[in-house]
FIVOLUM-59901 format. One record per residue: x, y, z of N, C-alpha, C, O in turn; residue number from 1. Coordinates in steps of 0.02 Angstrom, whole numbers. Example, Ala and Ser with C-alpha at 12.3 -4.5 7.8 and 13.67 -1.06 7.14 Angstrom:
% residues 2
+--------+--------+--------+--------+--------+--------+--------+--------+--------+--------+--------+--------+-----+
|    n.X |    n.Y |    n.Z |   ca.X |   ca.Y |   ca.Z |    c.X |    c.Y |    c.Z |    o.X |    o.Y |    o.Z |  nr |
+--------+--------+--------+--------+--------+--------+--------+--------+--------+--------+--------+--------+-----+
|    660 |   -284 |    390 |    615 |   -225 |    390 |    660 |   -165 |    390 |    712 |   -166 |    423 |   1 |
|    642 |   -112 |    354 |    684 |    -53 |    357 |    645 |      2 |    394 |    670 |     57 |    402 |   2 |
+--------+--------+--------+--------+--------+--------+--------+--------+--------+--------+--------+--------+-----+
//
This chain:
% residues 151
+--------+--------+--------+--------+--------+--------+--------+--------+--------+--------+--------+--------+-----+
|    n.X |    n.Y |    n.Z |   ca.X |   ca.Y |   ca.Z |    c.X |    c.Y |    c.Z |    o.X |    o.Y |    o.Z |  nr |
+--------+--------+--------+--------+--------+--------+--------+--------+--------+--------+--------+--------+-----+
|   4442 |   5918 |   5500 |   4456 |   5858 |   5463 |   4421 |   5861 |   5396 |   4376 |   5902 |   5386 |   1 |
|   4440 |   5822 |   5353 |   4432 |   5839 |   5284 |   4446 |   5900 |   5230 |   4419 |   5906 |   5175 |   2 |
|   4480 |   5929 |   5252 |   4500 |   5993 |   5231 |   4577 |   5978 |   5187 |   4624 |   5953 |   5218 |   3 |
|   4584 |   5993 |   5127 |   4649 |   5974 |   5090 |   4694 |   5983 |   5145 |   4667 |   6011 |   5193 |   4 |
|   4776 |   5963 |   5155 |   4817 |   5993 |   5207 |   4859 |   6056 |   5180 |   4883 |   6102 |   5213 |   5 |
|   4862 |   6043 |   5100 |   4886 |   6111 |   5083 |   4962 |   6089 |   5054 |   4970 |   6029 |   5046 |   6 |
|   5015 |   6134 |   5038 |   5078 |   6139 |   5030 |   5119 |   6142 |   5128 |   5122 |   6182 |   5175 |   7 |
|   5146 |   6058 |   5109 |   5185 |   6089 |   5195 |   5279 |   6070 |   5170 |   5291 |   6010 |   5160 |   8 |
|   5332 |   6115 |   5162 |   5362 |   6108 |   5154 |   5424 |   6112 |   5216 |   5421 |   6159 |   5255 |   9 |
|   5483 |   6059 |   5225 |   5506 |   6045 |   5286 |   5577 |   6055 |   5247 |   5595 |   6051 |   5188 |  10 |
|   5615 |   6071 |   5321 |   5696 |   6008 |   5283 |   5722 |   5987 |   5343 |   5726 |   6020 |   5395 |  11 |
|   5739 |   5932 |   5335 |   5774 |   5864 |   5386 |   5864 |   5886 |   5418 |   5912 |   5918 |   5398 |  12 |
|   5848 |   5856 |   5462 |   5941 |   5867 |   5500 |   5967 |   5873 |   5457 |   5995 |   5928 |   5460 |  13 |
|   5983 |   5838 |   5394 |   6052 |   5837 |   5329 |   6047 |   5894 |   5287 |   6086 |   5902 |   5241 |  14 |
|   5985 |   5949 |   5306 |   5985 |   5993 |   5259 |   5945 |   5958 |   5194 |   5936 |   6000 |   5150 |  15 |
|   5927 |   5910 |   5182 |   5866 |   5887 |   5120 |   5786 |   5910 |   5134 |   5756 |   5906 |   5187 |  16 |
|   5768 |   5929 |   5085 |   5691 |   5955 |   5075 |   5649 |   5883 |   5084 |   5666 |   5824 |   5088 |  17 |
|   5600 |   5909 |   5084 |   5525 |   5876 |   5104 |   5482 |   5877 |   5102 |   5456 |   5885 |   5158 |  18 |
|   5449 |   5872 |   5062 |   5383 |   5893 |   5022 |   5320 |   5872 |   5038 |   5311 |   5821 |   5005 |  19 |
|   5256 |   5887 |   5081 |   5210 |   5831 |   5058 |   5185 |   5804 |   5019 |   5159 |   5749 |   5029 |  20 |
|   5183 |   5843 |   4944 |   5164 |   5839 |   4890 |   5194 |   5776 |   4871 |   5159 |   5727 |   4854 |  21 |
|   5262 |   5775 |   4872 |   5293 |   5708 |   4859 |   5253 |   5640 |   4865 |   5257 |   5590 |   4830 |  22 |
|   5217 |   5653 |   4919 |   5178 |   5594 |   4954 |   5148 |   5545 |   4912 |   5158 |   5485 |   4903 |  23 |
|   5087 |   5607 |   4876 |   5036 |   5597 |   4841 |   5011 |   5524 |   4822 |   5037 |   5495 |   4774 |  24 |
|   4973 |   5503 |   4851 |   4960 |   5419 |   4838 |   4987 |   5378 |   4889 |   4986 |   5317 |   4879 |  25 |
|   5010 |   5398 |   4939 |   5024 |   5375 |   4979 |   4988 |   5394 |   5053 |   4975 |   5454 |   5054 |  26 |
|   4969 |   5362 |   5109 |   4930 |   5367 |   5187 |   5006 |   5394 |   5208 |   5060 |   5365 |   5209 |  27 |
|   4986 |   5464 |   5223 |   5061 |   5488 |   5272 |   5038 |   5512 |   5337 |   4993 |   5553 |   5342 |  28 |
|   5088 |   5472 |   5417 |   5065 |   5486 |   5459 |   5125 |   5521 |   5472 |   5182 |   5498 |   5467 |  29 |
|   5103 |   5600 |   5495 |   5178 |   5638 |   5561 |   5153 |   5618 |   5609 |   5096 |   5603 |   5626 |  30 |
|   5219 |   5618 |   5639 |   5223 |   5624 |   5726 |   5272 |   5675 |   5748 |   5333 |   5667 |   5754 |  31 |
|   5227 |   5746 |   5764 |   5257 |   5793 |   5785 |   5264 |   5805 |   5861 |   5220 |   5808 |   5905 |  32 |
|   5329 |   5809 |   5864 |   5320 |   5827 |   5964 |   5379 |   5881 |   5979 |   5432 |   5889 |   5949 |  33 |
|   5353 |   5915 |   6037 |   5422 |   5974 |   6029 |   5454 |   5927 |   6104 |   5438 |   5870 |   6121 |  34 |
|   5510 |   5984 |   6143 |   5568 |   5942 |   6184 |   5519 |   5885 |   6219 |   5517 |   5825 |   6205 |  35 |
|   5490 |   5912 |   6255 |   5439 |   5854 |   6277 |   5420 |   5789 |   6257 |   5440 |   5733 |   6272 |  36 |
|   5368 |   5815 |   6210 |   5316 |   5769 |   6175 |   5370 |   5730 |   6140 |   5364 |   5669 |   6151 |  37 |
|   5413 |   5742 |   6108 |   5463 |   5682 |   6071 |   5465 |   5628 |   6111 |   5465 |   5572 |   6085 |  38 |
|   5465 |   5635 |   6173 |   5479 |   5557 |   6185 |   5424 |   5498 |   6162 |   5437 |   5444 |   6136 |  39 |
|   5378 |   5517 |   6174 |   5310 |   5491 |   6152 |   5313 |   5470 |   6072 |   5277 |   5427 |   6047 |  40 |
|   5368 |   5514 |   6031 |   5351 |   5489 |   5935 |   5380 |   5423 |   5929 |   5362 |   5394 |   5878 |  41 |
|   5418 |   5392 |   5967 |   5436 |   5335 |   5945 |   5393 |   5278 |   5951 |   5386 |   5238 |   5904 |  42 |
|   5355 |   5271 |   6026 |   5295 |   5236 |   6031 |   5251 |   5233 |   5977 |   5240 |   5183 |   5943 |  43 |
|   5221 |   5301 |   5970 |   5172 |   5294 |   5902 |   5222 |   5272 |   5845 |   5189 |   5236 |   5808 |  44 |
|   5266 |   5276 |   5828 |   5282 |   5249 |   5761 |   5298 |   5180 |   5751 |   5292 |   5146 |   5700 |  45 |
|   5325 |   5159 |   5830 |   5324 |   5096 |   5824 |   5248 |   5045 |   5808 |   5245 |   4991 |   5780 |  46 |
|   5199 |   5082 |   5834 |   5136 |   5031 |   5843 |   5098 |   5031 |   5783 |   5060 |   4987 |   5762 |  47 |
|   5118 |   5101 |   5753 |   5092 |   5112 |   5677 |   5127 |   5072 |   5626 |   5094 |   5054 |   5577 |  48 |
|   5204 |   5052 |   5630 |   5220 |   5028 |   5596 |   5226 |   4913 |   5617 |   5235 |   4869 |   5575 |  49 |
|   5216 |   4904 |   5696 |   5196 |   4833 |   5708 |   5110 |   4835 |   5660 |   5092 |   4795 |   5616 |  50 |
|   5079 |   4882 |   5681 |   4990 |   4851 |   5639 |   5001 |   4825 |   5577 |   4985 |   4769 |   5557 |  51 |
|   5041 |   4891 |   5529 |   5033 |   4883 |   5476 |   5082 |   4868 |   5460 |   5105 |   4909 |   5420 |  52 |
|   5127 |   4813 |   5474 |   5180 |   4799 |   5425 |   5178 |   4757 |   5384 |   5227 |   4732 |   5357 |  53 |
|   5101 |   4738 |   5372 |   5124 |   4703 |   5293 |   5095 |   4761 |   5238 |   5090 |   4740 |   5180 |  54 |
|   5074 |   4829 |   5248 |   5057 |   4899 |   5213 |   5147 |   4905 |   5186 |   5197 |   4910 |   5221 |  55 |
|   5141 |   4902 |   5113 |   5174 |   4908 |   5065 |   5239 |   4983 |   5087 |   5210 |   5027 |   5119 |  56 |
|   5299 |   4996 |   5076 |   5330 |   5052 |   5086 |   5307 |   5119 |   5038 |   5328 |   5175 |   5050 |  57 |
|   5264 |   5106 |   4988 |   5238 |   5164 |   4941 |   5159 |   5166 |   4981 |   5124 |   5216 |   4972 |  58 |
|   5133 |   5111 |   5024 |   5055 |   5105 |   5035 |   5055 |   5190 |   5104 |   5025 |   5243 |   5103 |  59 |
|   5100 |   5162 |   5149 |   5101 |   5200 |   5187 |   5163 |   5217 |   5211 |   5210 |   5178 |   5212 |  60 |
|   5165 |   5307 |   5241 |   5215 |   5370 |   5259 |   5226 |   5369 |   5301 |   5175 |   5371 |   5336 |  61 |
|   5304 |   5365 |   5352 |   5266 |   5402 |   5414 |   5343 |   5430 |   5422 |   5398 |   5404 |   5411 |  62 |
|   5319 |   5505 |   5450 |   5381 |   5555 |   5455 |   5380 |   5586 |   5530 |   5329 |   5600 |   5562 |  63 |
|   5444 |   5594 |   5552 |   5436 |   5592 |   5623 |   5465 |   5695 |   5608 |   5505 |   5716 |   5566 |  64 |
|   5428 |   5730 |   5655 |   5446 |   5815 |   5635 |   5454 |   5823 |   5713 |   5420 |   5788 |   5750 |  65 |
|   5497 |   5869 |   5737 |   5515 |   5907 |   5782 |   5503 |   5969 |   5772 |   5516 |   6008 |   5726 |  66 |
|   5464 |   5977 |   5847 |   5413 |   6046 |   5841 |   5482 |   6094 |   5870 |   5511 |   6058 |   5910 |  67 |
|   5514 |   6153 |   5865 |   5553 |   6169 |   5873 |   5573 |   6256 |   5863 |   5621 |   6289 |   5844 |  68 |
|   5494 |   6269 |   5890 |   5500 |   6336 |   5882 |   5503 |   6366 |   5961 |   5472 |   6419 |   5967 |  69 |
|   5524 |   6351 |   5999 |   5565 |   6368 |   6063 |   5633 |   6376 |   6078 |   5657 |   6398 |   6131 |  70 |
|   5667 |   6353 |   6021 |   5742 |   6339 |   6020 |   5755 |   6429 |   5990 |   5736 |   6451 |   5935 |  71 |
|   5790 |   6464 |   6041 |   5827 |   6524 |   5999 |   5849 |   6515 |   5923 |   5868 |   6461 |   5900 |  72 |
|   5845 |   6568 |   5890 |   5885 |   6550 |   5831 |   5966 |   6540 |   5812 |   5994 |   6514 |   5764 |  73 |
|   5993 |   6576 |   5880 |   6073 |   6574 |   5886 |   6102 |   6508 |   5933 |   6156 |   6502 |   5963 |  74 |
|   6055 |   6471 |   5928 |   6051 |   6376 |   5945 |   6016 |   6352 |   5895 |   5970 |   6313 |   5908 |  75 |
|   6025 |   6364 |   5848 |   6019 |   6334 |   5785 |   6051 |   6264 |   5766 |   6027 |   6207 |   5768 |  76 |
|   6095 |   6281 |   5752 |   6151 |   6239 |   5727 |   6182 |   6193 |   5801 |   6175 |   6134 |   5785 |  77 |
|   6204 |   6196 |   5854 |   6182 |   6157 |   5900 |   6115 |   6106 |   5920 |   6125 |   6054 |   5951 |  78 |
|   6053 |   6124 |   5902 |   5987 |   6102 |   5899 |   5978 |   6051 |   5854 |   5941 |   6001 |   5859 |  79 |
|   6019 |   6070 |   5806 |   6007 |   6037 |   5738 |   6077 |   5956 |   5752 |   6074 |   5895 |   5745 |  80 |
|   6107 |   5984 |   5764 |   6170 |   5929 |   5781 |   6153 |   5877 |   5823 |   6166 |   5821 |   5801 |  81 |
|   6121 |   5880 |   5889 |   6059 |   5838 |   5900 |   6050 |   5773 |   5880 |   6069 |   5719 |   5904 |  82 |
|   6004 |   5794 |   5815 |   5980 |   5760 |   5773 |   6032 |   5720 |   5729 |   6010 |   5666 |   5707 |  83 |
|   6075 |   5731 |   5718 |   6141 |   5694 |   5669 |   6160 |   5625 |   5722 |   6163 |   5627 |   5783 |  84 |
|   6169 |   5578 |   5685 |   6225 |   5536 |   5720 |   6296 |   5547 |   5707 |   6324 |   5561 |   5654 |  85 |
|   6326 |   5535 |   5784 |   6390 |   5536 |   5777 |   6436 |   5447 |   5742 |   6493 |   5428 |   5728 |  86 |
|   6371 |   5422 |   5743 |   6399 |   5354 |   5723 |   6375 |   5351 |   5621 |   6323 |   5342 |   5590 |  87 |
|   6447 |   5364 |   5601 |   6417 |   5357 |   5521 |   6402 |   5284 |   5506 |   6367 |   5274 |   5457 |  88 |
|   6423 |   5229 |   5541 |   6383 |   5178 |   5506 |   6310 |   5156 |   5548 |   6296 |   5097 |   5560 |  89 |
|   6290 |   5184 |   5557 |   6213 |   5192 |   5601 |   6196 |   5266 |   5576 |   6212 |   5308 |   5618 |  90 |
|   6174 |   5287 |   5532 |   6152 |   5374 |   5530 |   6085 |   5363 |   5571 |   6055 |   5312 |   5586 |  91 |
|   6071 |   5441 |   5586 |   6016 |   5436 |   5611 |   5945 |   5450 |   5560 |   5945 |   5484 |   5508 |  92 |
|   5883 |   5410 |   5595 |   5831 |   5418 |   5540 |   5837 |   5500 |   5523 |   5880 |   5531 |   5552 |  93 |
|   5803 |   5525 |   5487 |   5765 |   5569 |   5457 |   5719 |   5596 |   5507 |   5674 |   5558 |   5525 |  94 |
|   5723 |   5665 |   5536 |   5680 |   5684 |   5571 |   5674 |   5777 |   5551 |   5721 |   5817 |   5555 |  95 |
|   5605 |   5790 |   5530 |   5600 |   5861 |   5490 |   5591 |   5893 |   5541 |   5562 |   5875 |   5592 |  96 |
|   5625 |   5957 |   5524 |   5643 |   6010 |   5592 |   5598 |   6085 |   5549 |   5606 |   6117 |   5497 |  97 |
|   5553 |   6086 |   5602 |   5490 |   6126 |   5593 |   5502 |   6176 |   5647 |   5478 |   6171 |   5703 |  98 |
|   5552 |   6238 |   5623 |   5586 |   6295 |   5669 |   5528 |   6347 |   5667 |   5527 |   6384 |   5717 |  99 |
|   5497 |   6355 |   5638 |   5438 |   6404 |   5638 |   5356 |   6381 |   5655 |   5305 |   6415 |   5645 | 100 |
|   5361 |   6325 |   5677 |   5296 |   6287 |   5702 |   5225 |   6271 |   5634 |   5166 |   6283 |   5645 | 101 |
|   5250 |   6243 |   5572 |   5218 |   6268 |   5536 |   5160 |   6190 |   5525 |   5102 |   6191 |   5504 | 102 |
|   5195 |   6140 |   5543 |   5144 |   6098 |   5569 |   5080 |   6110 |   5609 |   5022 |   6108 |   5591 | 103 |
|   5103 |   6122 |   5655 |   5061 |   6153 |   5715 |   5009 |   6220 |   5700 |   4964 |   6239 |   5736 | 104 |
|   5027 |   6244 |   5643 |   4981 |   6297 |   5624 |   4950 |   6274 |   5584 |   4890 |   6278 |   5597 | 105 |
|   4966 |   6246 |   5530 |   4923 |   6213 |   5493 |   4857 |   6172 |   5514 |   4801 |   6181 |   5489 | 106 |
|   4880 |   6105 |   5584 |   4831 |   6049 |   5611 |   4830 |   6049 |   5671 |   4814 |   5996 |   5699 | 107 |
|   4849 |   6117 |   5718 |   4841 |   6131 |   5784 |   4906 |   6070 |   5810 |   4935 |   6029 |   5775 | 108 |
|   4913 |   6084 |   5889 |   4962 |   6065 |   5912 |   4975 |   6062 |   5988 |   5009 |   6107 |   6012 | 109 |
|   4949 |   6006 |   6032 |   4964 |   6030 |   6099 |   5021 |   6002 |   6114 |   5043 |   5951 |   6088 | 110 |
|   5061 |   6054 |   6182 |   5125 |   6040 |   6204 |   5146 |   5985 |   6251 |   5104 |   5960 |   6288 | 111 |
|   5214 |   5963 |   6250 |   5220 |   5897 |   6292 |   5201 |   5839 |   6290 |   5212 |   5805 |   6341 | 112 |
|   5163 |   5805 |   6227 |   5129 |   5771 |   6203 |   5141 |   5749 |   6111 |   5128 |   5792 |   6070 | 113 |
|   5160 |   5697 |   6094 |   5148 |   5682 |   6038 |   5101 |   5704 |   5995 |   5047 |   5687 |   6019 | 114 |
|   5092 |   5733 |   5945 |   5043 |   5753 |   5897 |   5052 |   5716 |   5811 |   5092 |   5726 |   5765 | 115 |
|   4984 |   5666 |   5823 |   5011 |   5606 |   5750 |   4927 |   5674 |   5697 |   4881 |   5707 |   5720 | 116 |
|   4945 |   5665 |   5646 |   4902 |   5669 |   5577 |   4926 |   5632 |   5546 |   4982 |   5605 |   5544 | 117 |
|   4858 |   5628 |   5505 |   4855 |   5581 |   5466 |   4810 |   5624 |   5398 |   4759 |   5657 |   5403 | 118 |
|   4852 |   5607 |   5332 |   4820 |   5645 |   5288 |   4830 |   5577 |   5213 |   4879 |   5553 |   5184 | 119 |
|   4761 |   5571 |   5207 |   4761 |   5525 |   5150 |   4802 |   5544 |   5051 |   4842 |   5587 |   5035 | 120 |
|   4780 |   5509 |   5023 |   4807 |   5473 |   4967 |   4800 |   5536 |   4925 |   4845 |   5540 |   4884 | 121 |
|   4758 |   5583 |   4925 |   4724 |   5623 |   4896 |   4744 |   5687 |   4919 |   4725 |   5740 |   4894 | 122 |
|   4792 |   5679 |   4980 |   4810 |   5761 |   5010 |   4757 |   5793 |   5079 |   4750 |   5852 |   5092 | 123 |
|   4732 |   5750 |   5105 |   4680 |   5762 |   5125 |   4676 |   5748 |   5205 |   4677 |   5688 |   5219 | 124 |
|   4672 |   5790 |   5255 |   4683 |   5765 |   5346 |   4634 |   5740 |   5366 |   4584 |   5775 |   5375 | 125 |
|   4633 |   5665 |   5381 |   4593 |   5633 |   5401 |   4581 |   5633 |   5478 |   4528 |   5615 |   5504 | 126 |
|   4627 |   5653 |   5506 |   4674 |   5627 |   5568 |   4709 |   5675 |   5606 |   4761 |   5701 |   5585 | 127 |
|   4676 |   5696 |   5683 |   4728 |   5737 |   5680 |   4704 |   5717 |   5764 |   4646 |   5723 |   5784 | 128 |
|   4752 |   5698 |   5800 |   4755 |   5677 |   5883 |   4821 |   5677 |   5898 |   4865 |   5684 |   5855 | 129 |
|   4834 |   5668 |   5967 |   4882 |   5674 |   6023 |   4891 |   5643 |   6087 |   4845 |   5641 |   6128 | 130 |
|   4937 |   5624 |   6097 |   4933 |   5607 |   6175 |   4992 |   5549 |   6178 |   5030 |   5544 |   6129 | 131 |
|   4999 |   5505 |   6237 |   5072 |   5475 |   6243 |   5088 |   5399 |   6227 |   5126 |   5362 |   6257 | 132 |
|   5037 |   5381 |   6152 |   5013 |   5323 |   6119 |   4983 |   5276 |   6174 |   5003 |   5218 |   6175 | 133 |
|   4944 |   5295 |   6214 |   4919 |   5256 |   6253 |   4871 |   5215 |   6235 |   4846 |   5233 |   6182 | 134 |
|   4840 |   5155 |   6264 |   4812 |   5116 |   6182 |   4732 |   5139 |   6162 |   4699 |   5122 |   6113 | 135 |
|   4715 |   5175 |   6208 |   4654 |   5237 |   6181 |   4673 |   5280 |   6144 |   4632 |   5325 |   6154 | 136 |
|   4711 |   5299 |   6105 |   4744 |   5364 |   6089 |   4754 |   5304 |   6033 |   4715 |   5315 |   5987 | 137 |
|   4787 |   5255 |   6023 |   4797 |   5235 |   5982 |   4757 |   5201 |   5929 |   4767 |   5198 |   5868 | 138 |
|   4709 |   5176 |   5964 |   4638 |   5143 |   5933 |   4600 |   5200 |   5913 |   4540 |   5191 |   5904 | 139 |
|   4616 |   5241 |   5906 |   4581 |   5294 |   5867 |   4614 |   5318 |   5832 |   4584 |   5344 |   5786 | 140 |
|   4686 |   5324 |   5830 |   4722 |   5301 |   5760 |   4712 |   5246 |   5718 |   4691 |   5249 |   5661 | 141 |
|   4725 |   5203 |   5743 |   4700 |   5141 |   5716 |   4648 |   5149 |   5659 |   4657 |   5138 |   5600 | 142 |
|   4585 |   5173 |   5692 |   4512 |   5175 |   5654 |   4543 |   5216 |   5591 |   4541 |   5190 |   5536 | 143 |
|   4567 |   5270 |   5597 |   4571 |   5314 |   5561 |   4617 |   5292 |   5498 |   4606 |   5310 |   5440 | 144 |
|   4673 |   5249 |   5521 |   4706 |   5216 |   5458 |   4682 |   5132 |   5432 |   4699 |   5101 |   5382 | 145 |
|   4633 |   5111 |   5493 |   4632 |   5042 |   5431 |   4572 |   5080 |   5391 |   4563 |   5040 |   5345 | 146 |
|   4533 |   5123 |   5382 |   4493 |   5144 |   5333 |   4534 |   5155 |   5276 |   4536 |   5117 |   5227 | 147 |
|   4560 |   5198 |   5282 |   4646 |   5221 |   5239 |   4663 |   5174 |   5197 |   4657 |   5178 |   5136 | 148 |
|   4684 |   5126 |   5229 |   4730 |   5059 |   5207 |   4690 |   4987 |   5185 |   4718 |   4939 |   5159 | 149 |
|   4610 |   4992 |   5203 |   4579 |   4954 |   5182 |   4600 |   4889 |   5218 |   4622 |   4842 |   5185 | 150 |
|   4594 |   4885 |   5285 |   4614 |   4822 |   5319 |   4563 |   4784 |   5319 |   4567 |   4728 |   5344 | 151 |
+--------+--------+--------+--------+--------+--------+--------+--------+--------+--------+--------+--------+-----+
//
């Protein structure tokens, strides 16, 4: 923790890039989970985003990544389809597809389990836990972003 996070570059189901750099000035939380652990990212994003929803849309990030370096590469494009909605007036959110595990190398990564970071305003990992947003797991998120956010 405290260590810059570096250059992490992604691209999303639609084929669009993703920058963290982009961020910059902004509290960005991932929620990385591979087949497993996904079920668990929606919980955390939901509770991250009930705390703080009066935190401004530029105050705070939060990007949901699929860990996805188990998927053959010739299930690619099936893997990825997935992720698309078939309903165009409902698309589906934005979810960055991390085929070479590069999250996980960067801020470590256990399997079957949600994995949230948290990297401040400045580029910087404040934050780096796991588990199935249980509300211990979460109150230590918590700590870690109302410092962040100045609650």
């Amino acid at each position: 923790m405290g260590e810059p996070a570096g250059p992490l570059v992604l691209t999303d189901q639609y084929d669009h890039g993703w920058q963290l750099s982009d961020l910059r000035g902004s509290v960005v939380v991932l929620i990385d989970g591979d087949r497993e652990g996904s079920k668990f990212n929606g919980a955390w994003g939901r509770a991250v985003r009930d705390r703080y929803k009066d935190a401004g849309s530029e105050e705070l990030k939060i990007a949901y990544v699929a860990h996805l370096t188990a998927a053959p590469s010739f299930m690619r494009g099936f893997v990825k389809g997935k992720f698309i909605s078939k309903d165009s007036t409902h698309p589906s959110g934005r979810t960055l597809l991390d085929w070479k595990g590069i999250v996980a190398q960067k801020f470590g990564f256990r399997d079957n389990v949600s994995n949230v970071y948290v990297i401040d305003r400045e580029g910087v990992l404040r934050y780096a836990g796991s588990g199935q947003a249980a509300s211990g797991e979460l109150e230590l998120l918590f700590g870690a972003l109302d410092g962040l956010l100045r609650r």
